[in-house]
C-alpha positions in Angstrom: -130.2 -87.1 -125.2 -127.5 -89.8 -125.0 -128.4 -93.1 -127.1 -130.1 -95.5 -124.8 -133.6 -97.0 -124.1 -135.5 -94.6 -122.4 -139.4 -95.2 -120.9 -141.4 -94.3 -123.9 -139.1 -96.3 -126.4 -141.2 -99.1 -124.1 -144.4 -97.9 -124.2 -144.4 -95.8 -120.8 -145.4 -92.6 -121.1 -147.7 -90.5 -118.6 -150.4 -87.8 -118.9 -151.6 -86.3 -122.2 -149.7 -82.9 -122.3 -146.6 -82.9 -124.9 -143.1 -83.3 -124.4 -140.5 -80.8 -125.2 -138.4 -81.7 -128.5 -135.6 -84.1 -126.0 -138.1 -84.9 -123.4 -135.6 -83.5 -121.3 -134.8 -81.2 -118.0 -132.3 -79.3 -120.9 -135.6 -78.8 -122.9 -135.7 -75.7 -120.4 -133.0 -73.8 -122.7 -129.7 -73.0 -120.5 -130.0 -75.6 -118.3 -127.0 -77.7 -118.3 -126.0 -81.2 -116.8 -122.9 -83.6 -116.4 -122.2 -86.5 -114.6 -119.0 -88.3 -113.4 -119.2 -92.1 -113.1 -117.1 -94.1 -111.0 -117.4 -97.6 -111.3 -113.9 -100.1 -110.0 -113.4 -102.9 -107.5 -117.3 -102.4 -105.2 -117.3 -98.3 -106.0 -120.9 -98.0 -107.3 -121.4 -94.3 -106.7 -120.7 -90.8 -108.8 -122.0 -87.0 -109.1 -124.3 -85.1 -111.1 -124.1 -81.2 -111.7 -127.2 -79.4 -112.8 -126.2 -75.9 -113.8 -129.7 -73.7 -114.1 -127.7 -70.8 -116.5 -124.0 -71.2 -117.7 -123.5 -67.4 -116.3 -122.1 -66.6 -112.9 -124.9 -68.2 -110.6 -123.4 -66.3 -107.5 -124.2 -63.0 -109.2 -127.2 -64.0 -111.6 -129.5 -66.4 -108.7 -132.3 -67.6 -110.0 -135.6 -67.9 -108.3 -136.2 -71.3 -106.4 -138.1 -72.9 -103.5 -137.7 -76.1 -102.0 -140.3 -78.7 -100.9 -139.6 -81.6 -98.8 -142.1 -84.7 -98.7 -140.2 -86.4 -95.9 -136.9 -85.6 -94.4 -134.8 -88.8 -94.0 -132.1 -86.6 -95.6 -129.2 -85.0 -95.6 -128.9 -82.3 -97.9 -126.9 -79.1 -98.1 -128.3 -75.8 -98.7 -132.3 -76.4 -98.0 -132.7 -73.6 -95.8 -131.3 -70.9 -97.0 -133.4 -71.8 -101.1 -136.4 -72.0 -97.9 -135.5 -68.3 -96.7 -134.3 -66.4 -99.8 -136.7 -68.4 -102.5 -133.4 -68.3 -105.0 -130.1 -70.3 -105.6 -126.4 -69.2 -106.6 -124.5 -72.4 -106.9 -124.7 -75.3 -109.3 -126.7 -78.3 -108.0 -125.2 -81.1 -106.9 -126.3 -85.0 -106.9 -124.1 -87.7 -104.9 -124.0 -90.1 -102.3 -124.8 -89.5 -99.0 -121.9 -89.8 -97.3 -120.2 -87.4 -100.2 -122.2 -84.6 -99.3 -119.5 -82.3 -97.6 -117.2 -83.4 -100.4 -119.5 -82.1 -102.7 -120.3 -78.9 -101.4 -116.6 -77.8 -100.5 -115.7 -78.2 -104.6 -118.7 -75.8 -104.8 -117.4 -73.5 -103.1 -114.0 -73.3 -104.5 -116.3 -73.3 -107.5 -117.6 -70.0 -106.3 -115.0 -68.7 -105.0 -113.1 -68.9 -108.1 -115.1 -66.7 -110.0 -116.0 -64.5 -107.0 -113.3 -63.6 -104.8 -115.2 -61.2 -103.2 -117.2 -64.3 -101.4 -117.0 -64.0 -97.7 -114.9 -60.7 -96.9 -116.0 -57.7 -99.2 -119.8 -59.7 -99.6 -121.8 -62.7 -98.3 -120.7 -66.3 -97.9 -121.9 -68.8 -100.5 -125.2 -71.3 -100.1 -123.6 -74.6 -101.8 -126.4 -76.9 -102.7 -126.5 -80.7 -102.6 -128.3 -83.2 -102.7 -128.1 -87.2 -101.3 -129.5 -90.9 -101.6 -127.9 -93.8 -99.9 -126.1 -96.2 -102.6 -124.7 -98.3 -100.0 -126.6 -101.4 -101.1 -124.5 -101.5 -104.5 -121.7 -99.2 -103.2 -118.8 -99.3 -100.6 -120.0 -96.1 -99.4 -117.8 -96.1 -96.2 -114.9 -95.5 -99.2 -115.7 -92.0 -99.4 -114.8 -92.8 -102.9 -116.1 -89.4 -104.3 -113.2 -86.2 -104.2 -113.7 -82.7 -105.2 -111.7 -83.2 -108.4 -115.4 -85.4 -109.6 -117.4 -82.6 -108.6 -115.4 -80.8 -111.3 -115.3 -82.8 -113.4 -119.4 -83.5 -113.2 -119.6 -79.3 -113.0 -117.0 -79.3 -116.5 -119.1 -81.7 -118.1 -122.0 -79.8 -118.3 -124.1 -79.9 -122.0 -127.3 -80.1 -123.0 -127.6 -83.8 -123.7 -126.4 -86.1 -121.0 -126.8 -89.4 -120.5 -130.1 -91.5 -118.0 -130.0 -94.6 -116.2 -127.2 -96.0 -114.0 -124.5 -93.1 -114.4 -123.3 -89.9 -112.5 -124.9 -89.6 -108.8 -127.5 -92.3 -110.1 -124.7 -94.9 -110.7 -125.3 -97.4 -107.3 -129.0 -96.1 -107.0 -131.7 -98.9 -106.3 -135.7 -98.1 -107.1 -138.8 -100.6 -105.8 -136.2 -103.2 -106.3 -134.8 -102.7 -109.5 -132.0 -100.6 -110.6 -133.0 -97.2 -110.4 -130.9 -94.1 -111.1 -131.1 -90.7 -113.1 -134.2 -90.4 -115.5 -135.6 -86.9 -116.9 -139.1 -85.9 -118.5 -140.2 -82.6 -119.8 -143.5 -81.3 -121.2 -144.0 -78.3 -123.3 -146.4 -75.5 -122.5 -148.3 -73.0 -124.5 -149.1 -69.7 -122.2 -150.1 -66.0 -124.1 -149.3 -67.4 -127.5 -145.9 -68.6 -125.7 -143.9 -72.0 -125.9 -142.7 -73.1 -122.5 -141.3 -76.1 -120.9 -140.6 -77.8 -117.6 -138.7 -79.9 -117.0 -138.0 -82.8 -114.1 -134.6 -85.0 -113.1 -134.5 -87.6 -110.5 -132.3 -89.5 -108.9 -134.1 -92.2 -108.0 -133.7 -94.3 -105.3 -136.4 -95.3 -103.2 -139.4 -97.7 -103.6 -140.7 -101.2 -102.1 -139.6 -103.7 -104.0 -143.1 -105.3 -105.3 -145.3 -101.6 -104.8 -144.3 -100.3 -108.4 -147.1 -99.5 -110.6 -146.9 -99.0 -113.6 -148.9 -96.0 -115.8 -151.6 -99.1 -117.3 -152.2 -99.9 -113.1 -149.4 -103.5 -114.0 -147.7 -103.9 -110.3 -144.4 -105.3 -111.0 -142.2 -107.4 -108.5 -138.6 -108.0 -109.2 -138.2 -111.9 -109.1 -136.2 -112.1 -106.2 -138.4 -110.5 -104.7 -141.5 -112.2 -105.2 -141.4 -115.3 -102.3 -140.4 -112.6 -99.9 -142.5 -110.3 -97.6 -142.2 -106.5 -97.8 -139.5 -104.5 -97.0 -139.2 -101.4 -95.3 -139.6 -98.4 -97.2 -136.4 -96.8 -97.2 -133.6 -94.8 -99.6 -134.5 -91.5 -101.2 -135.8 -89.3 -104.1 -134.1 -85.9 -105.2 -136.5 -84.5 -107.7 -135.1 -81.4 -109.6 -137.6 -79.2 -111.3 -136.5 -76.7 -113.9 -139.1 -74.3 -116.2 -138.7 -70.7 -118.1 -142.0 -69.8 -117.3 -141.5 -66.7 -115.0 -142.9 -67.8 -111.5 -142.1 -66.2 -107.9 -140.5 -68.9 -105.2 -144.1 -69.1 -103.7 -145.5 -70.1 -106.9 -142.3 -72.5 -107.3 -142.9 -74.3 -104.3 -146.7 -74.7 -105.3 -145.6 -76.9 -108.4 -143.1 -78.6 -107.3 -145.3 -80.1 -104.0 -147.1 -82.3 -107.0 -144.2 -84.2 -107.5 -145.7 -86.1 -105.1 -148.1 -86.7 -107.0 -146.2 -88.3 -109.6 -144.4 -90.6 -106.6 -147.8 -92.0 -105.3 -148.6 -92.8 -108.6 -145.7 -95.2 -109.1 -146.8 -96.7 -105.5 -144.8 -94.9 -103.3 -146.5 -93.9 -99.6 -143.0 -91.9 -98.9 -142.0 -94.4 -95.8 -140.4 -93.3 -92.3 -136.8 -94.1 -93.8 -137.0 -92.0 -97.4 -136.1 -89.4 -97.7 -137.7 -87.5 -100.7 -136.8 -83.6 -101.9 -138.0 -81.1 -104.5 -136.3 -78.4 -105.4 -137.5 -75.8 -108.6 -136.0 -72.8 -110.1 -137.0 -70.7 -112.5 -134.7 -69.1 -115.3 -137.3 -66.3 -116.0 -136.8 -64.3 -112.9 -133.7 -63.8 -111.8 -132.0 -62.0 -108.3 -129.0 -60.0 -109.0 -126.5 -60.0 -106.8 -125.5 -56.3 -107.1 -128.4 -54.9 -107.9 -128.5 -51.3 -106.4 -132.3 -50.6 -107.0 -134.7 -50.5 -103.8 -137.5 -51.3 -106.0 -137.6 -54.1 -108.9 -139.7 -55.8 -110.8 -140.6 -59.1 -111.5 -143.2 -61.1 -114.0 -144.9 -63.9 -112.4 -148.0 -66.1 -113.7 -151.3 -65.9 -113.6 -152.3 -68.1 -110.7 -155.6 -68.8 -112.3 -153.3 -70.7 -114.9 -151.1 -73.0 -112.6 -153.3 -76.6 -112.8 -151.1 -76.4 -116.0 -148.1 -76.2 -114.2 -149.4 -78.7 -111.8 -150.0 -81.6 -114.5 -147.2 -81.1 -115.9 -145.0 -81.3 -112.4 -147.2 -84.7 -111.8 -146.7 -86.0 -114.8 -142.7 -85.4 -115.6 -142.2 -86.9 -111.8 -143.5 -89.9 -112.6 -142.6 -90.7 -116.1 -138.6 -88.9 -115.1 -138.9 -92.1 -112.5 -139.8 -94.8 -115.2 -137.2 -93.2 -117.2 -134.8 -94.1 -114.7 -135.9 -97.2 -114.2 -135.8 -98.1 -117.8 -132.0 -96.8 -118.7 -130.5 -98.4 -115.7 -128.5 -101.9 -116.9 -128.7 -104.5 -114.2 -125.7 -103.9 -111.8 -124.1 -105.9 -109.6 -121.6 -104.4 -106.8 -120.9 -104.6 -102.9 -120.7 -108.0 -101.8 -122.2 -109.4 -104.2 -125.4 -107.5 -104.3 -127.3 -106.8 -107.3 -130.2 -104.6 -109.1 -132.1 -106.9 -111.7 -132.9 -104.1 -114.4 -136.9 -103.1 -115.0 -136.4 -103.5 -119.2 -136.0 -107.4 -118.1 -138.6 -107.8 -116.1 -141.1 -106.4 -118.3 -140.1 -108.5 -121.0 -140.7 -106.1 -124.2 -139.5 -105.2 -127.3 -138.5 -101.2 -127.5 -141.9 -99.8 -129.0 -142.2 -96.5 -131.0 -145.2 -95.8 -128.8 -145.8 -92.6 -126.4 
């Protein structure tokens, strides 16, 4: 990971399983991300590309499911993941209003290295996903082009950066700055080592209902003399693992995310919009494949409470992670994010 404060370098860590060696959605090896920033005169806003393989993802799909916990959204792509139970695009993170931006540059991206797409085979399912910056960002600019998609999708690695950068850049959570944050934990299954992993972009939350893993509520200050808000803005919660599951199995784990949410003191409000999606780079749906029967390896449900902590637990510490990286920001009109590191007043600790 890129060098910054993250939520265990201040004590905040969640569950008792153990984290994979970056505590990281790229713990789940082949799983790339990149982020383009764009930060100038009240532009708060970016995108983030998570690539699940670095192959051809039109041709090579891996297995996915989608779950939404309330649908104040409006993503790209949901029904399709719902139908087939697999992607074959990159996954995009932006603003809301960026969303047809976003998936037009994915499917140039597709097209590019398919140009049988849409005459001699299928159209292409772009994926992406939204939250509303507009509270730090002129999003009526339409500030994000296709040329940042690529350059987010180009930017791809292993280690990326958390906090207020990429799609997380103008992102607010219960208050404070919120933005991209990313847990993993590592899993022993048949003498195997495993991992999922979680990203969020992070952007929803009451400002005063955040709680802590010790049970501390904490209120930004500005907040504190006021009554509460509405519950509104969004979470996009990305789950990635290379233990082989099928989509229904997918979309069992990745409906504990939730889990992880009400933890932090979220109730999911009328005006959120809050997603899961999961894949699986274990199985994977070829394109071309000519066979009429094939075979897949999926878990033993008797072992998926595993599975399930795990999902609780990287949701909510991938939140605090978030919350942590983020810098204060301030952007459109004047507004401002106070950051969470501030409030809680502490010296980075070497606990987890």
């Amino acid at each position: 990971m890129s060098k910054t404060l993250r939520a265990r370098d201040m004590g905040l860590s969640c569950g008792n399983l153990p984290t994979g060696p970056h505590n990281s959605l790229t713990d789940v090896p082949g799983v790339l991300v990149g982020h383009q920033t764009l930060i100038h005169d009240d532009i708060r806003t970016g995108v983030t590309a998570i690539l699940p393989h670095s192959g051809n993802l039109y041709r090579e799909k891996p297995v996915a499911a989608v779950h939404v916990l309330n649908g104040f959204g409006k993503s790209v792509g949901l029904v399709q993941v719902e139908e087939l139970g697999s992607i074959e695009t990159p996954i995009l993170l932006t603003n809301t209003l960026s969303v047809g931006t976003c998936a037009t540059a994915l499917i140039r991206h597709a097209v590019a290295a398919n140009p049988d797409i849409g005459r001699e085979t299928a159209t292409v399912n772009p994926l992406v996903f939204e939250c509303n910056d507009g509270w730090l960002n002129d999003i009526q600019a339409l500030a994000v082009t296709e040329e940042d998609a690529r350059i987010a999708l180009e930017a791809a690695s292993p280690d990326f950066a958390v906090g207020a950068v990429g799609a997380g850049c103008g992102m607010s959570t219960f208050g404070f700055k919120g933005g991209i944050g990313t847990s993993s934990r590592h899993l022993a299954l048949s003498g195997k080592d495993f991992h999922l992993g979680v990203l969020v972009l992070s952007n929803f939350g009451r400002a005063g209902d955040l709680r802590l893993p010790d049970g501390t509520n904490v209120t930004p200050a500005m907040a504190k003399n006021s009554t509460l808000e509405t519950e509104k803005g969004s979470i996009i919660i990305i789950a990635a693992t290379d233990i082989p599951l099928s989509d229904r199995q997918l979309k069992r784990v990745i409906r504990r995310s939730g889990v992880g949410l009400a933890r932090l003191g979220s109730f999911w409000g009328h005006g959120s919009g809050d997603i899961a999606l999961g894949f699986t780079t274990a199985n994977i749906v070829h394109h071309d494949e000519n066979a009429a029967l094939v075979e897949q390896c999926v878990l033993n449900e008797n072992r998926i409470d595993l599975l399930f902590e795990a999902m609780a637990d990287a949701t909510q510490e991938a939140v605090l992670d978030a919350l942590i990286a983020a810098d204060p920001m301030t952007g459109r009109d004047g507004h401002s994010r106070p950051s969470l590191r501030d409030a809680l007043n502490r010296s980075p600790s070497s606990r987890t």
